[in-house]
N, C-alpha and C positions, 0 to 999 in steps of 0.2 A: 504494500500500500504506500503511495505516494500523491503528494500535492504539491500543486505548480503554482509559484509566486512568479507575479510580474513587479519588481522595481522599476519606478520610473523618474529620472530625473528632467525638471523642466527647464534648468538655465542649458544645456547643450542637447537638447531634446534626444535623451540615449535612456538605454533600460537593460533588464538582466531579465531571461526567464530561468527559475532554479527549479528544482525538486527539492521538498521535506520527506527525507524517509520516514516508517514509522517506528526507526530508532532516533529520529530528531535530526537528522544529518543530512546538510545539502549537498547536495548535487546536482548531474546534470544543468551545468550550466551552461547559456549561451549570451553572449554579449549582445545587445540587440545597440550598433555603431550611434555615435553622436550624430544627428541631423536623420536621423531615421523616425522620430516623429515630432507632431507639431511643440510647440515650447510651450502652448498657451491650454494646456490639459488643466482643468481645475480639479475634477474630480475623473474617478473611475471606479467601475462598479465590475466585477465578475458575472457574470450570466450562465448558463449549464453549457454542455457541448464545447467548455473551453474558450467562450466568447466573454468580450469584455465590451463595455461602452466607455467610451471618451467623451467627456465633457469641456466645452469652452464656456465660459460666463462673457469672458470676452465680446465673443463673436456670436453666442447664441447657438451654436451648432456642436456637432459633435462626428464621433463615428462608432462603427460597430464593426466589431473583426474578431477571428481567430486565431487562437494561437494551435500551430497543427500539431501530430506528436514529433515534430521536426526542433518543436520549439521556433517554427518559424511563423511570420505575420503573415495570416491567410484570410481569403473573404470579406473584405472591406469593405465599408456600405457609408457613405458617407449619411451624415445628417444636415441636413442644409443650414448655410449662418441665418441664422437668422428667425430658424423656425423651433427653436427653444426659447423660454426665458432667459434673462441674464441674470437672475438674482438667485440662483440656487445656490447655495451652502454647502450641502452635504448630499447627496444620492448614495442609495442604499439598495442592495439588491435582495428582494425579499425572493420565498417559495416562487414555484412557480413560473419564472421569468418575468415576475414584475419586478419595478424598481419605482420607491419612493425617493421621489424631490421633494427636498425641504429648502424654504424660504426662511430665513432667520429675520431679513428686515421688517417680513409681516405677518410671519407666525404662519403661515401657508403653507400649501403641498401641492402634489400632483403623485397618484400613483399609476402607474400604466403597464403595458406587458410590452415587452419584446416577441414579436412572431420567430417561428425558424427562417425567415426572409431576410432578416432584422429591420423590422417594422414597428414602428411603436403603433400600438394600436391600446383598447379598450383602457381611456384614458378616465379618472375619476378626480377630478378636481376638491380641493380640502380648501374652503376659503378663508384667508387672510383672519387670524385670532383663532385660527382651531387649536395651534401650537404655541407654546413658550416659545422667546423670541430670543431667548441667550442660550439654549443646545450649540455645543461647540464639535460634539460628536453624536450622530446615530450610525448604531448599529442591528444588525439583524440577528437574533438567536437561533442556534442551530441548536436540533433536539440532539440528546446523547445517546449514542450509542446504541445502549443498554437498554434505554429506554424505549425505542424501538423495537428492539429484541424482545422484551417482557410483553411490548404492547402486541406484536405479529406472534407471538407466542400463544396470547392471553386469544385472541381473536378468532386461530384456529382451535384450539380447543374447545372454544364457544361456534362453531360451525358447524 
């Protein structure tokens, strides 16, 4: 069992994809060169299938792409400038393949899905004062394990 981090640095637009073994140990590394992506990334969210979204606040736009088992950038999909907000904060990738946007200036959201296209689609708008306006971080919880285990357990037993 292994997981793939993508580091990203934004002043020479370069990045690393690694593996975490499940003895805590990285590897498989590939250096992803300086000027290989844009500089003006605010946020990034992971998506299933190895897919990540890029976020500009800048520009309003973003992209959506893979990373293959190459560890190389695959399937690019760009988001057009201009057809995001500029005020997201934080994006967060829940179940599913949705991802919530949080606005911090006005306490707002947007939760929507990524299609397998990478399309944002089935968009739910959370209006301005639904959220605390000083979150510095959100994140998504992932169930344990275990918990799983006892639950798919517990399920068929009851079948």
């Amino acid at each position: 069992m292994s997981d793939r981090i993508l580091f990203y640095g934004a002043s020479q637009g370069r990045g690393v994809v690694a593996a975490i073994d499940g003895g805590n140990h990285i590897g498989d590394v590939t250096v992803i060169p300086a000027g290989s992506f844009a500089k003006d990334w605010t946020e990034i969210a992971g998506l299933s299938g190895d897919r990540i979204l890029f976020y500009s606040a800048t520009r309003g736009g973003g992209v959506v792409c893979a990373i293959d088992d190459g560890n190389n950038i695959a399937d690019v999909t760009p988001i057009p400038n201009g057809s995001m907000a500029t005020d997201w904060t934080q994006i967060t990738a829940v179940s599913g393949d949705r991802i919530l946007f949080y606005g911090k200036t006005q306490g707002r959201g947007v939760v929507c899905s990524i299609d397998d296209d990478n399309h944002i689609a089935d968009v739910t708008v959370i209006p301005p004062g639904s959220f605390a306006k000083d979150w510095t971080e959100v994140s998504a919880l992932r169930p344990q394990e275990s918990h799983l285990r006892v639950g798919r357990a517990a399920e068929e037993h009851h079948a």
